[in-house]
C-alpha positions as CSV (number, residue, x, y, z in Angstrom):
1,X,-14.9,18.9,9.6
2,X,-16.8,15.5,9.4
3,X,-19.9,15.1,7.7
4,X,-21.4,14.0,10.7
5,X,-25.3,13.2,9.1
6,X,-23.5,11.1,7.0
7,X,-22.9,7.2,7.5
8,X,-21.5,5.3,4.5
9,X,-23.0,1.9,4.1
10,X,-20.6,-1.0,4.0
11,X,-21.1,-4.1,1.7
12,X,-20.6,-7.5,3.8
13,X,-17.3,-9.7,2.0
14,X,-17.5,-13.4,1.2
15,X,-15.2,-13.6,4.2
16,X,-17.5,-12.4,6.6
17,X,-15.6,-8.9,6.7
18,X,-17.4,-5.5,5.8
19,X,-16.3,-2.8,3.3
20,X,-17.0,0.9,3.4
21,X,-19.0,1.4,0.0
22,X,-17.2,4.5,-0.8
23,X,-13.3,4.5,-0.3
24,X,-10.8,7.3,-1.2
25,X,-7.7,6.7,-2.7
26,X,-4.2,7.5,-3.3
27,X,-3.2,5.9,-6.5
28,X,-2.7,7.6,-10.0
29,X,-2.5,11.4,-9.2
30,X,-0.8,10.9,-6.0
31,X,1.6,8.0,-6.8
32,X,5.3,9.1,-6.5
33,X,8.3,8.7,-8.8
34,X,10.0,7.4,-5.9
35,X,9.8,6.8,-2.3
36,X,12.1,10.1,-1.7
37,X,10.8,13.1,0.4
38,X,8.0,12.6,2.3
39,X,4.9,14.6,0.1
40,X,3.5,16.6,2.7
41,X,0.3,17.3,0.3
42,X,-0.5,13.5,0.7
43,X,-0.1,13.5,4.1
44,X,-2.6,16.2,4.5
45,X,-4.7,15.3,2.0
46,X,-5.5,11.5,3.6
47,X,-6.0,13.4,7.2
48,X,-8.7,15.9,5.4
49,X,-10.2,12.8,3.7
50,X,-10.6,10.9,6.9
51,X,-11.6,14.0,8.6
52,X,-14.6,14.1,6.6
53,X,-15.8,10.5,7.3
54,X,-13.6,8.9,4.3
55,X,-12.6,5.7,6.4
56,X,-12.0,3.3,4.0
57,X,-8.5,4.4,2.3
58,X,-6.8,2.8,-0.9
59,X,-3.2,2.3,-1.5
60,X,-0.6,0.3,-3.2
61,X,3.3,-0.4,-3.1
62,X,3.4,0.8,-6.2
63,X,2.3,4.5,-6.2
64,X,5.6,4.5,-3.7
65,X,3.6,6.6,-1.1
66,X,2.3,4.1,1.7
67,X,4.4,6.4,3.9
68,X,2.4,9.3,3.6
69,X,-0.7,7.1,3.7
70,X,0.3,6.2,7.1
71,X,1.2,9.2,8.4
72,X,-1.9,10.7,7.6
73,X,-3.6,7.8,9.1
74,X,-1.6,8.5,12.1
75,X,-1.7,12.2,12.3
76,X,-5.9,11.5,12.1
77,X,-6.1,10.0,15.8
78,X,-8.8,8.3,14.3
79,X,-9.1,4.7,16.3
80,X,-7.5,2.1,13.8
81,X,-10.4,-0.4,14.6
82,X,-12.3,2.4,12.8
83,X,-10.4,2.5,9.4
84,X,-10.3,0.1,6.5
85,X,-7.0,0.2,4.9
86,X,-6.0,-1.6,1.5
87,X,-2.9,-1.9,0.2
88,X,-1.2,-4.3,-3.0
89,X,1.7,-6.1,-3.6
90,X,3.3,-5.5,-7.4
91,X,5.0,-8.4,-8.8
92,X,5.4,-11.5,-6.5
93,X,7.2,-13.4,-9.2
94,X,9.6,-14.7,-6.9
95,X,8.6,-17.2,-3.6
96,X,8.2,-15.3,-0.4
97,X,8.1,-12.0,-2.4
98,X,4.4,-11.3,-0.8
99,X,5.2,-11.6,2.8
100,X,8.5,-9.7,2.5
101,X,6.5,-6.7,0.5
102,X,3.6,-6.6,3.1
103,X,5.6,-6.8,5.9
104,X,7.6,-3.9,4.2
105,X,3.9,-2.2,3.6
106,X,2.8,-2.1,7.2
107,X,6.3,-1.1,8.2
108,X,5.8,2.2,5.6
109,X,2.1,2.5,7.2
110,X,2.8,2.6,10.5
111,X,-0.1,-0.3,11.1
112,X,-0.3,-4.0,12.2
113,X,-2.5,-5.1,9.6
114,X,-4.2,-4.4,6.8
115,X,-7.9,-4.9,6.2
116,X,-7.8,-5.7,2.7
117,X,-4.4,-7.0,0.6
118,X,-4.2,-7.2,-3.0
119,X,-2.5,-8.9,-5.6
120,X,-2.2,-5.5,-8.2
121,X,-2.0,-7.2,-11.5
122,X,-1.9,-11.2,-13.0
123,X,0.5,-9.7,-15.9
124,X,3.5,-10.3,-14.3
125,X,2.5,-14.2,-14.2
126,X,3.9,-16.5,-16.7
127,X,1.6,-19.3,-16.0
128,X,-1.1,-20.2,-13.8
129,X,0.7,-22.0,-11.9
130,X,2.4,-18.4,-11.0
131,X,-1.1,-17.2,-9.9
132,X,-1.9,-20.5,-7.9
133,X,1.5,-20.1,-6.0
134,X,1.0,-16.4,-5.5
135,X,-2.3,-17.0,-3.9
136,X,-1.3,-19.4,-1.8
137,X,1.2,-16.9,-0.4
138,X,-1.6,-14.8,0.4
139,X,-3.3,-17.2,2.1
140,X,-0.3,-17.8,4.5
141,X,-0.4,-14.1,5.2
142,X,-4.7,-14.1,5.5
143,X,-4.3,-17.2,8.2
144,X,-1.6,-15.2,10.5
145,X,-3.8,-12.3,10.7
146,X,-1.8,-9.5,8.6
147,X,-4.0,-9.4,6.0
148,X,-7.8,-9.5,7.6
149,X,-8.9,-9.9,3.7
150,X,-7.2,-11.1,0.4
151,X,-8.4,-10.4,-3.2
152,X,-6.7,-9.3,-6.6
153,X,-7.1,-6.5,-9.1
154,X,-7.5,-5.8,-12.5
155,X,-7.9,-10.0,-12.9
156,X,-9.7,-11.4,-16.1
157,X,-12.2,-14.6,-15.3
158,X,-9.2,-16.5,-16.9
159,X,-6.9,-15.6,-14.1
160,X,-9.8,-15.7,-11.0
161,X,-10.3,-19.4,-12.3
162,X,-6.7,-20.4,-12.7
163,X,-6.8,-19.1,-8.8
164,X,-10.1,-20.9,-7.8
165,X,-8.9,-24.4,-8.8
166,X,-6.2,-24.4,-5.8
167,X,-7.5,-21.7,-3.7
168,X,-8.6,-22.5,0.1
169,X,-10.0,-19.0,0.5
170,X,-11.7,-17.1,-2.4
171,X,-10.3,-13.9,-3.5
172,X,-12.7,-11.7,-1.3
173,X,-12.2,-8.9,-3.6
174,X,-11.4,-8.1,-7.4
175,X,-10.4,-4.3,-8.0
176,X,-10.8,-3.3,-11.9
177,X,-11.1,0.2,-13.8
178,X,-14.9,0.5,-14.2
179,X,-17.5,3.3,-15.1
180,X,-20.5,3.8,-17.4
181,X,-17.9,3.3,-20.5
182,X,-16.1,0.3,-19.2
183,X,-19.1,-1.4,-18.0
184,X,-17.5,-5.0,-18.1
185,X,-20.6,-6.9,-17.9
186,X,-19.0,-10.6,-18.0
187,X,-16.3,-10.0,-15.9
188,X,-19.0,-8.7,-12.9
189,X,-21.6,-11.4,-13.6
190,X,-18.7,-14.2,-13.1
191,X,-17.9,-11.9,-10.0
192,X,-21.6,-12.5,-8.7
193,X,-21.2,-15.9,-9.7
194,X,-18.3,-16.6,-7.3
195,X,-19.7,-14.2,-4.3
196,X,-16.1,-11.7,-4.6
197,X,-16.7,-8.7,-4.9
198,X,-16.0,-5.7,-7.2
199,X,-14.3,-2.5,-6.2
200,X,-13.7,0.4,-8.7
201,X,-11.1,2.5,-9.5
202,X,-11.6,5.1,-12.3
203,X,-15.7,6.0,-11.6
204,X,-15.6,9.0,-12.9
205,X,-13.6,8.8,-16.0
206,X,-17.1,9.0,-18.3
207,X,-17.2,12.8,-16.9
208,X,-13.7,13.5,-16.5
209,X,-11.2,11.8,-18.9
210,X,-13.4,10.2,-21.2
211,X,-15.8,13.7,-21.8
212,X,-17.7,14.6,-23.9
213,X,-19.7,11.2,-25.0
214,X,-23.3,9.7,-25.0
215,X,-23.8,9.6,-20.9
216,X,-23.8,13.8,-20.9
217,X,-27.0,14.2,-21.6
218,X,-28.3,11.2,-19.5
219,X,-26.2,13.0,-17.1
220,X,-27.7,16.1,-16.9
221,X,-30.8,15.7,-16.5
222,X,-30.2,13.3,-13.2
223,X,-28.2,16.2,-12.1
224,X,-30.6,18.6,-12.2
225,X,-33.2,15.9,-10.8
226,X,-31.1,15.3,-7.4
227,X,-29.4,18.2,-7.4
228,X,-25.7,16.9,-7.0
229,X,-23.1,16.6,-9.5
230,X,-22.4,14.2,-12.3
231,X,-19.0,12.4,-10.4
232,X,-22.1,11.9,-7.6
233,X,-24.5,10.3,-10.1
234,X,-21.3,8.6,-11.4
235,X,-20.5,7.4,-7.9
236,X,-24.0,6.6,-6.8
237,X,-24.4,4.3,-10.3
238,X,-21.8,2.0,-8.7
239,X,-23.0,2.3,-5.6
240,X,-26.4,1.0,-6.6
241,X,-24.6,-2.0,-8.2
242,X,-22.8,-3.2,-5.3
243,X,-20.0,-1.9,-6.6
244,X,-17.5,-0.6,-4.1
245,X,-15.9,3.0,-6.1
246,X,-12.4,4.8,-5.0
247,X,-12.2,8.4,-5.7
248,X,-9.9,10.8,-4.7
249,X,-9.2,14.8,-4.9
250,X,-7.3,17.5,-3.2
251,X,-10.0,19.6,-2.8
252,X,-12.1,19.2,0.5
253,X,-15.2,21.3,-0.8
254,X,-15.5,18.7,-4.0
255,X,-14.7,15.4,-1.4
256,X,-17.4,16.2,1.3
257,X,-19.5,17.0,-2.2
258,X,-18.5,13.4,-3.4
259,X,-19.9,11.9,0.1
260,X,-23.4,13.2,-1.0
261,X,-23.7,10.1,-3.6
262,X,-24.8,8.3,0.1
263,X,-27.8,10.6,0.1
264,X,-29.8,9.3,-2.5
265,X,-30.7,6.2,-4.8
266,X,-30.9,6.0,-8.5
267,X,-34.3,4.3,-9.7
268,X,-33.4,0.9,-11.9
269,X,-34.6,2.7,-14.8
270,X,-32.0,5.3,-14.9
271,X,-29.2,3.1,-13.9
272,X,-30.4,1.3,-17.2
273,X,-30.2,4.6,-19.0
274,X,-26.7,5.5,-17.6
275,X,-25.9,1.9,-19.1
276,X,-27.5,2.0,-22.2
277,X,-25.8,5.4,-22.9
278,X,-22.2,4.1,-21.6
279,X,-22.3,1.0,-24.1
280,X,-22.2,3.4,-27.2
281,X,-18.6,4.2,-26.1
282,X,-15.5,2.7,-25.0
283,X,-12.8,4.0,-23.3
284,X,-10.0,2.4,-21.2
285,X,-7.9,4.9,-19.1
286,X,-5.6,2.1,-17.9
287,X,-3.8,-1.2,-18.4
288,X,-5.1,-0.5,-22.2
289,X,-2.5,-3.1,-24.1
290,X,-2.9,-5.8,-21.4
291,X,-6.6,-6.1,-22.0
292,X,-6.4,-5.2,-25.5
293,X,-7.1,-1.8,-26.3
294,X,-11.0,-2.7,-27.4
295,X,-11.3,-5.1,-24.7
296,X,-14.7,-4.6,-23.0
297,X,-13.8,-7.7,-20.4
């Protein structure tokens, strides 16, 4: 059943394009081994989320299940014009790599285009000219229309800059782990700095993975204030931020909960608390020795 009363907002991209402000994803807990068996549970799962007004829907090559992404999408009957769809390419160490793997992407989600391609990771690159070359690809791919948008994830202002110098388009988006204990503070003012955009994977890891800590009792009390839970407040903090989060669950009850983070607005002051609280601890769910375990970039 759709959450009818409820419209999320959509942040405008440096490209012109507009993203959902609250996207639901299919990474981590739903990745796949291997492509194999179709996962029913994913299937259904994407169709509930969409049912409920979830239209902005996160994937990747990599968590092996862009075929149960699109079959959801398709068993939805939601109008495609309606939906914004990302997906990511791996490891495009080799020329062409990119164009083959999103051609291979749409193929596995039924679907045209995408609305937003990423670049997953700049570890795989052994210079930057790597990353210049990779971009470029994506370029090609932006210019014929497959790929409405381009950006990268889990890139370091290093690797955004070593892009920049040859780029013709700018990385519309960068998508990096990010919540009230992974604040990275220099990595989204050099996003602000160069108009891209930050979307967030991981929001609610100060309440789920990374629990208990110094945020619980800030926490609380904004529960109890706006009467929602703290993965809402956690949501709604990024929200406030321009910050674009991805979330995901199997449980419909807690998703249509989740979608209640669009009903109200933190003051400044207690997004300063949330973040004055989060900078007493550090935790990094993912990607922990690429960064550098105490790595706050």
């Amino acid at each position: 059943m759709a959450n009818l009363d409820i419209t999320i907002p959509a942040l405008k991209l440096n490209d012109g394009a507009s993203i959902p402000m609250l996207g639901y994803g299919v990474g981590t807990a739903w990745g796949k081994k291997d492509e194999g068996k179709i996962d029913q549970a994913i299937v259904d799962a994407v169709k509930m989320a969409i049912g409920l007004g979830y239209y902005h829907l996160d994937g990747a090559e990599s968590y092996k299940n862009e075929t149960e992404l699109g079959q959801g999408i398709k068993e939805s009957g939601v109008d495609r014009s309606k939906l914004f769809v990302t997906t990511k390419v791996w490891e495009p160490a080799q020329t062409g790599d990119i164009e083959r793997a999103l051609k291979e992407s749409l193929k596995k989600l039924q679907l045209d285009y995408v609305d937003l391609y990423l670049i997953h990771s700049p570890f795989w690159a052994k210079s930057e000219q790597d990353l210049q070359n990779a971009w470029s690809e994506m370029e090609v791919l932006h210019k014929s229309g497959l790929a409405k948008s381009i950006g990268v994830s889990n890139y370091r202002p290093q690797d955004i800059e070593a892009v920049l110098k040859t780029a013709k388009v700018k990385p519309a988006v960068n998508q990096i782990e990010f919540h009230p204990y992974l604040q990275r503070v220099e990595l989204l003012e050099f996003h602000k700095k160069h108009g891209i955009a930050t979307t967030a994977y991981g929001p609610l890891s100060a309440v789920t993975k990374a629990a208990p800590g110094p945020v619980d009792d800030v926490m609380a009390g904004l529960t109890k204030k706006y009467a929602v839970s703290a993965g809402e407040i956690s949501l709604r903090w990024c929200i406030d931020q321009d910050v674009v989060p991805i979330t995901t669950s199997s449980k419909e009850q807690r998703l249509s909960d989740y979608l209640r983070a669009i009903t109200f607005k933190l003051t400044p002051a207690e997004i300063k608390q949330i973040n004055e609280s989060g900078q007493q601890k550090h935790y990094r769910g993912f990607w922990g020795k690429k960064f550098g375990e105490d790595s706050r970039l």
